[in-house]
MMTF fields as JSON, N, C-alpha, C and O atoms, coordinates in Angstrom:
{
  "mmtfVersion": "1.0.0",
  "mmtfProducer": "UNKNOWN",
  "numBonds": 383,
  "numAtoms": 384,
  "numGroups": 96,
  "numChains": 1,
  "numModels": 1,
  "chainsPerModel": [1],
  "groupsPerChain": [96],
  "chainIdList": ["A"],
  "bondAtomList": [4, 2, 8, 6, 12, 10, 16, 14, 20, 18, 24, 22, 28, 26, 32, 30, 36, 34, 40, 38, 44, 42, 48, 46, 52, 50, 56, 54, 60, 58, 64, 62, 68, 66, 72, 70, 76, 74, 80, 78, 84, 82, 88, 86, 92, 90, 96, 94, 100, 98, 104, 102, 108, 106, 112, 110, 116, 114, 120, 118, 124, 122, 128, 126, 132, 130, 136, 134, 140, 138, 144, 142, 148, 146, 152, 150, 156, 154, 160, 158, 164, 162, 168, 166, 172, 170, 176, 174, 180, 178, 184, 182, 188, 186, 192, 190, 196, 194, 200, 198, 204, 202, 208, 206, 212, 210, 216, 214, 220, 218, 224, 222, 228, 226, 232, 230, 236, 234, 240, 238, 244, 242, 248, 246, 252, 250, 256, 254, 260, 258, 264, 262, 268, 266, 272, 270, 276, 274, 280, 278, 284, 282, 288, 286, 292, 290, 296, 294, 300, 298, 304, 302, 308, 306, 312, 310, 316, 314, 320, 318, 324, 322, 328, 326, 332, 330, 336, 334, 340, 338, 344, 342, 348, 346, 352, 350, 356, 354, 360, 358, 364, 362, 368, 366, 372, 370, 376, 374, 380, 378],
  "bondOrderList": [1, 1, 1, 1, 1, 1, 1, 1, 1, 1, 1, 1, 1, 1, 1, 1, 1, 1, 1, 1, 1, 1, 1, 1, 1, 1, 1, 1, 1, 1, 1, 1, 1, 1, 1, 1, 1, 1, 1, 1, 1, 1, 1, 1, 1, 1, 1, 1, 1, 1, 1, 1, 1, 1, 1, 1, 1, 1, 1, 1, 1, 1, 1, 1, 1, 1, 1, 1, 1, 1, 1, 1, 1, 1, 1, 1, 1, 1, 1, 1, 1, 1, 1, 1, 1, 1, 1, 1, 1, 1, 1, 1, 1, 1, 1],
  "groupList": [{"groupName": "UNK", "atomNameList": ["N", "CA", "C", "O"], "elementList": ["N", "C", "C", "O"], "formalChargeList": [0, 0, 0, 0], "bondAtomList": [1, 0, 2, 1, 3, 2], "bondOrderList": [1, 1, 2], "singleLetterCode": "X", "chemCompType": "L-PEPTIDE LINKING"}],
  "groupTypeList": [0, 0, 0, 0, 0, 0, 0, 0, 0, 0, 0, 0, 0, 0, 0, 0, 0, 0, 0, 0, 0, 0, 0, 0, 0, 0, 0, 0, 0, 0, 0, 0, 0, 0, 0, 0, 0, 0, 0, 0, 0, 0, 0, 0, 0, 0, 0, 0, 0, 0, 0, 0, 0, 0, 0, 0, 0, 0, 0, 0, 0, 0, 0, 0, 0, 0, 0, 0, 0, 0, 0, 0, 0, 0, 0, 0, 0, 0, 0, 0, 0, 0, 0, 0, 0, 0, 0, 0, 0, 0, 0, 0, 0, 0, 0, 0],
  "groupIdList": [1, 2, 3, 4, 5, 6, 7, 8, 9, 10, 11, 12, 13, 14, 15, 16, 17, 18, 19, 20, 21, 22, 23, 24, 25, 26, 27, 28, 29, 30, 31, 32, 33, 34, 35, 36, 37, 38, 39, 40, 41, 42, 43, 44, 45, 46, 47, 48, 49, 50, 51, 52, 53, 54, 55, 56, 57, 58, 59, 60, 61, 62, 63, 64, 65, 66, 67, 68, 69, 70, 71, 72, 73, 74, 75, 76, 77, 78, 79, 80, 81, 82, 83, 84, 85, 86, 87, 88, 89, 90, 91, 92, 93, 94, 95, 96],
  "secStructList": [7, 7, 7, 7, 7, 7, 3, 3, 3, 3, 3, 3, 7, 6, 6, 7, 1, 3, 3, 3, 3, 3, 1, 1, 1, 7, 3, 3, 3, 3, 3, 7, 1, 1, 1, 7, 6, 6, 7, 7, 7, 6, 6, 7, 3, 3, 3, 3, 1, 1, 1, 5, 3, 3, 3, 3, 7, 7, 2, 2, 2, 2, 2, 2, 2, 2, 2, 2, 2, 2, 2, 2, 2, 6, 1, 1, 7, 1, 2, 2, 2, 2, 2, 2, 2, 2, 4, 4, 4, 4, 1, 7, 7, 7, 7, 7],
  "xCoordList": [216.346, 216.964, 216.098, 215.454, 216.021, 214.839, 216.113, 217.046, 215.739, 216.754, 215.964, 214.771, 216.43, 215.546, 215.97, 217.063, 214.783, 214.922, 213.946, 212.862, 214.76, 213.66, 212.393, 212.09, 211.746, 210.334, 209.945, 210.414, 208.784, 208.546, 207.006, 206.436, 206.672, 205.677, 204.641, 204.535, 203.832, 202.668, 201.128, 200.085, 201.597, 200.006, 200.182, 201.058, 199.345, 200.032, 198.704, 197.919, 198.375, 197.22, 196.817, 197.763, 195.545, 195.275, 195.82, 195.995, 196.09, 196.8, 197.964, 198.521, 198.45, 199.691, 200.753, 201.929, 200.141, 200.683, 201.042, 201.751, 200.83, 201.534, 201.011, 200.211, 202.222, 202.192, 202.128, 202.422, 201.721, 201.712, 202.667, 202.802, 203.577, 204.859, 204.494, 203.586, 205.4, 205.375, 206.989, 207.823, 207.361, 208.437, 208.427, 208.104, 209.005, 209.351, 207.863, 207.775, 206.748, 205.598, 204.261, 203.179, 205.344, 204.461, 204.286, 205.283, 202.921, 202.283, 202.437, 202.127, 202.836, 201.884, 202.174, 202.512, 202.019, 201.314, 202.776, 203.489, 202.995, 204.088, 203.799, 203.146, 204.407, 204.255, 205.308, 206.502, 204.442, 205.361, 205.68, 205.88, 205.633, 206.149, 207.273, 207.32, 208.283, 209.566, 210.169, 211.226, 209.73, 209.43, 209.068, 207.859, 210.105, 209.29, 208.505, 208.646, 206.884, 206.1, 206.232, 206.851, 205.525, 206.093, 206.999, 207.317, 208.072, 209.182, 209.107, 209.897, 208.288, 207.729, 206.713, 205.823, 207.069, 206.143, 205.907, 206.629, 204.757, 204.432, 205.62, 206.326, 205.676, 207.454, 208.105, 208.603, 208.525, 209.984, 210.391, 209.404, 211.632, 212.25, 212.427, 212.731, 212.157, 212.208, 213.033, 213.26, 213.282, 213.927, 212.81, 212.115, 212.712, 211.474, 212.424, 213.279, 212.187, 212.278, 211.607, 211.327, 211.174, 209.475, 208.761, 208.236, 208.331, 206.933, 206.852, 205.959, 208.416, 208.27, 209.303, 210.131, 208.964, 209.542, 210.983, 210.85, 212.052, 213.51, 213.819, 213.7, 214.243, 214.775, 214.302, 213.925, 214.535, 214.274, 215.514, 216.399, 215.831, 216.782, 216.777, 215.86, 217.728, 217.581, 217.374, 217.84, 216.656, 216.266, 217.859, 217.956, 218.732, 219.457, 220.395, 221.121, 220.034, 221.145, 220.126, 220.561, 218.602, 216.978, 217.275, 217.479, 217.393, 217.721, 218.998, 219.187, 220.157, 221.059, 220.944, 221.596, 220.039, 219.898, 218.91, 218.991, 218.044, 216.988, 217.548, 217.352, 218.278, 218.955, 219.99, 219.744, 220.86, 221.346, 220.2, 220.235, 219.438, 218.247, 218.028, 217.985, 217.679, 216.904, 218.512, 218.491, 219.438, 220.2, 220.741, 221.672, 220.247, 220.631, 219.054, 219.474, 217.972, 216.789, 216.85, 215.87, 217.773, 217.618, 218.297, 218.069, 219.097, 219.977, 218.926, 219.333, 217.945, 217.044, 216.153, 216.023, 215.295, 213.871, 213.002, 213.39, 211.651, 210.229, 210.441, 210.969, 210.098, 209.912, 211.066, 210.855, 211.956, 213.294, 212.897, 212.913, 212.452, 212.434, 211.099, 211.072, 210.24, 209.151, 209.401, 209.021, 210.212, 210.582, 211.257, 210.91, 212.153, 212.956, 212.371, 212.881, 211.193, 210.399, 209.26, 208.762, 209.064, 208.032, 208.537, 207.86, 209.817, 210.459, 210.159, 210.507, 209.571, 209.378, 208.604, 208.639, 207.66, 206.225, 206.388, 205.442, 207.676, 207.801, 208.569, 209.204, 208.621, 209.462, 208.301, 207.096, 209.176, 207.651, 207.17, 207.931, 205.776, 204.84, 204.025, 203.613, 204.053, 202.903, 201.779, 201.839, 200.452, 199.264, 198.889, 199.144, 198.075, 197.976, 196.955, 196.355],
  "yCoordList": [88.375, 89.665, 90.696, 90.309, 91.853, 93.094, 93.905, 94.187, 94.287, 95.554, 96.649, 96.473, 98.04, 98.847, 99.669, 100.078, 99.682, 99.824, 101.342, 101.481, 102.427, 104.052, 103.732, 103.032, 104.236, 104.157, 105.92, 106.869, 105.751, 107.554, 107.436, 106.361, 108.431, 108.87, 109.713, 110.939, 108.741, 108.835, 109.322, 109.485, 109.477, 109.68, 109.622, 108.943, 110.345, 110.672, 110.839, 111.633, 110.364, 110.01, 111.449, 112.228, 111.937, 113.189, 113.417, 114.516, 112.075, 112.388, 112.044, 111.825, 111.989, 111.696, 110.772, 111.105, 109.341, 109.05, 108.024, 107.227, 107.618, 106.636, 107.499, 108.425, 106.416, 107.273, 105.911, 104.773, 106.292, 105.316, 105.596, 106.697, 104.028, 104.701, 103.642, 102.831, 103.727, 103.396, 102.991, 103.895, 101.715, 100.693, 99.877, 98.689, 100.896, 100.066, 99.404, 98.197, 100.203, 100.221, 99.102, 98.675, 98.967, 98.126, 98.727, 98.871, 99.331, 100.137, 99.412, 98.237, 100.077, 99.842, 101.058, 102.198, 100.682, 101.751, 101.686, 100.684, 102.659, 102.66, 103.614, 104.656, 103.067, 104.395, 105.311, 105.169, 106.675, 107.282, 108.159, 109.35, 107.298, 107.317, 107.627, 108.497, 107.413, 107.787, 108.637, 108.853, 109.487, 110.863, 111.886, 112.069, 113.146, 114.38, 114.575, 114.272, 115.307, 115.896, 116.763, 117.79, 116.578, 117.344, 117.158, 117.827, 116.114, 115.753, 115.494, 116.046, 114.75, 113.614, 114.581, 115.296, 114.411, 115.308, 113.966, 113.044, 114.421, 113.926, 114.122, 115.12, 112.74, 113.003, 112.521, 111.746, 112.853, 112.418, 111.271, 110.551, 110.441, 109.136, 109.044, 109.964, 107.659, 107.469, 105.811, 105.121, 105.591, 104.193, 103.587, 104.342, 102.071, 101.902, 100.789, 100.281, 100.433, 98.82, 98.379, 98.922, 97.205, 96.759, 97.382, 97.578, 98.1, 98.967, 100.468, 101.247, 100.392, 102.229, 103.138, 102.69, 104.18, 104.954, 105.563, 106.291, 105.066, 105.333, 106.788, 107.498, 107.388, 108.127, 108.792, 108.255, 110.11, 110.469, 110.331, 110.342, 110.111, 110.178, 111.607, 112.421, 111.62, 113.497, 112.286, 111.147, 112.798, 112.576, 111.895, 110.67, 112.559, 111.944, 110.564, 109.846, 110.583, 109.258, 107.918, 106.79, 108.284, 107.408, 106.836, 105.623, 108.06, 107.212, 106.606, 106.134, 106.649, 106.146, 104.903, 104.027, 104.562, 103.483, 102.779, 101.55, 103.299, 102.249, 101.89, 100.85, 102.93, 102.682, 101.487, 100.689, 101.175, 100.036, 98.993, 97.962, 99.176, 97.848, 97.259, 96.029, 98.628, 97.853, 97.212, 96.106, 97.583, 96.444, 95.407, 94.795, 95.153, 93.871, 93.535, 92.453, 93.513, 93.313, 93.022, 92.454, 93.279, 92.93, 91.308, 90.491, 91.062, 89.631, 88.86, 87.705, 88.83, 88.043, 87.832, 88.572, 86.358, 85.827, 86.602, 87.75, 86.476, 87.054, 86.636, 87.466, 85.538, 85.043, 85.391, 86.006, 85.188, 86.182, 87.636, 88.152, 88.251, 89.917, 90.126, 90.827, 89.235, 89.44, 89.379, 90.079, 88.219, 87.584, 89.327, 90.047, 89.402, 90.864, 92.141, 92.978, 92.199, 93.744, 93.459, 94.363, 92.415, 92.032, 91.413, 91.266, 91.166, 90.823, 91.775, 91.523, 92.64, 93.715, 93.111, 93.185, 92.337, 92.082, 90.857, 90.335, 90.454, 88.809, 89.523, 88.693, 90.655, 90.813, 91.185, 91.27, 91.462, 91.362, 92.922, 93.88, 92.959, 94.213, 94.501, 93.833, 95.638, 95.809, 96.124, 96.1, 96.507, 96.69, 97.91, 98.154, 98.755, 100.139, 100.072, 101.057],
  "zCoordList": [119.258, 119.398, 118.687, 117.711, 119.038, 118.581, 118.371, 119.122, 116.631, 116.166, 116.255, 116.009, 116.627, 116.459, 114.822, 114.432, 114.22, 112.982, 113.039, 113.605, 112.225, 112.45, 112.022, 111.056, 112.731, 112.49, 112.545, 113.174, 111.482, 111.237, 112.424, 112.614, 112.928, 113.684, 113.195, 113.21, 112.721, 111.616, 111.983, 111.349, 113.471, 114.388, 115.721, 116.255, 116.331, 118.134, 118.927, 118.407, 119.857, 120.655, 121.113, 121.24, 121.387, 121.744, 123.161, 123.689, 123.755, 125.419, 125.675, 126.751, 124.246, 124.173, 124.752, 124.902, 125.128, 125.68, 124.812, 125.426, 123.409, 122.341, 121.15, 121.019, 119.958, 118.643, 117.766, 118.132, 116.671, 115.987, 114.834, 114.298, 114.381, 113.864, 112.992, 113.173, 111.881, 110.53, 110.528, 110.479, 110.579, 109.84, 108.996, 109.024, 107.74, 106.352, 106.131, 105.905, 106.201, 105.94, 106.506, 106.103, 107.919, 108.962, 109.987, 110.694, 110.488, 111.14, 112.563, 112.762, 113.291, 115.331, 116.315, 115.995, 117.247, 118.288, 119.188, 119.224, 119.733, 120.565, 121.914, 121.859, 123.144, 123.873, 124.023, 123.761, 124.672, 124.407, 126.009, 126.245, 126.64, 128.447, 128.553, 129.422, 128.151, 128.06, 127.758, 128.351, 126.686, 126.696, 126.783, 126.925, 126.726, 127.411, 126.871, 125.686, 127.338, 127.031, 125.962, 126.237, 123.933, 122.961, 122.616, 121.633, 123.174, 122.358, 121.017, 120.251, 120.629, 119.538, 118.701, 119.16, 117.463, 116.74, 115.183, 114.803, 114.749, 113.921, 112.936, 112.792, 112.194, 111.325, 111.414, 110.597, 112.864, 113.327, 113.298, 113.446, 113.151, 113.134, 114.671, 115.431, 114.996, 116.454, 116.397, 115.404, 117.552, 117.821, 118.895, 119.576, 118.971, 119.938, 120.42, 119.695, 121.782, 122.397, 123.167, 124.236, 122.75, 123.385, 123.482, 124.578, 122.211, 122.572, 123.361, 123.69, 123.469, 123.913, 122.676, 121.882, 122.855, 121.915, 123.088, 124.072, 122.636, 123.278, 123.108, 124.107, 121.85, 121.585, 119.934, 118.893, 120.319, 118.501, 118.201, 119.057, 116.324, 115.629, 114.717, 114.61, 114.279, 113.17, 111.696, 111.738, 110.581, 109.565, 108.839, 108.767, 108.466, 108.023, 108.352, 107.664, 109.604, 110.538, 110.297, 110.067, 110.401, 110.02, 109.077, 109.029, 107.637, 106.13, 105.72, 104.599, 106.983, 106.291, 106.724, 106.155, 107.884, 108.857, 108.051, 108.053, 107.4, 106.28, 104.935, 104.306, 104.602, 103.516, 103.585, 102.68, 104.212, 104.989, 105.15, 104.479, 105.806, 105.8, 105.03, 104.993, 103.574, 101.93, 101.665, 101.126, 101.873, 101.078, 101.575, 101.051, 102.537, 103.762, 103.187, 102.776, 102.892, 102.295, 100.968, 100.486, 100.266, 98.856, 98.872, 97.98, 99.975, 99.815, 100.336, 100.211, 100.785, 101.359, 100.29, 99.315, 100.611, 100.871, 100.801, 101.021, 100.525, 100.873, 102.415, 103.155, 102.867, 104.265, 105.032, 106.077, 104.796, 105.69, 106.138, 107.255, 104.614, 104.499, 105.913, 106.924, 105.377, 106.56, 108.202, 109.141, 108.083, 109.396, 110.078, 111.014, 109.203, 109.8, 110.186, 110.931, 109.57, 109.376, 110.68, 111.351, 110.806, 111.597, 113.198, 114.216, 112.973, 114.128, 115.674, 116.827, 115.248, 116.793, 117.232, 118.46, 116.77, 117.062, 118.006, 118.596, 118.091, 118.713, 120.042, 120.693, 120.472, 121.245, 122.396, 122.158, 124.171, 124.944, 124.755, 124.614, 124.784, 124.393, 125.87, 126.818, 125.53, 126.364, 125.403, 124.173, 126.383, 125.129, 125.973, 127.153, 124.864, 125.283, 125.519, 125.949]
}
């Protein structure tokens, strides 16, 4: 199962067609096909599934949604905590 966990949008392709987002300080590339043209600005909290960027979130709904994470993260494992943060990566991708 793939949670979508906010990811901030840390970098944006000059043709805009993926961004590179930052979750809980694990970097990848996302596209960004699904959205309108300029939707997506450097910053912004976004939701992704399989590798596309779904929807933006507003800043405060992001941190209450990570904030929730770190403490569902504090009851865990090292190898759990990983398994969870890294879990997007097992889901199907496309490659850009």
């Amino acid at each position: 199962m793939c949670l979508s966990i906010p990811s901030k949008v840390v970098k944006i392709a000059e043709d805009k067609s993926f961004c590179t987002v930052d979750t809980m300080g694990v970097q990848r590339d996302a596209s960004l096909m699904m959205m309108e043209e300029d939707d997506i600005k450097i910053g912004d909290f976004v939701l992704l599934h399989i590798g596309f960027v779904m929807n933006k979130i507003d800043d405060v709904s992001a941190q209450e949604s990570l904030d929730t994470y770190q403490e569902i993260l504090a009851l865990l494992d090292e190898e759990e905590k990983a398994k969870i943060i890294l879990e997007d990566d097992n889901c199907p991708t496309r490659t850009i």
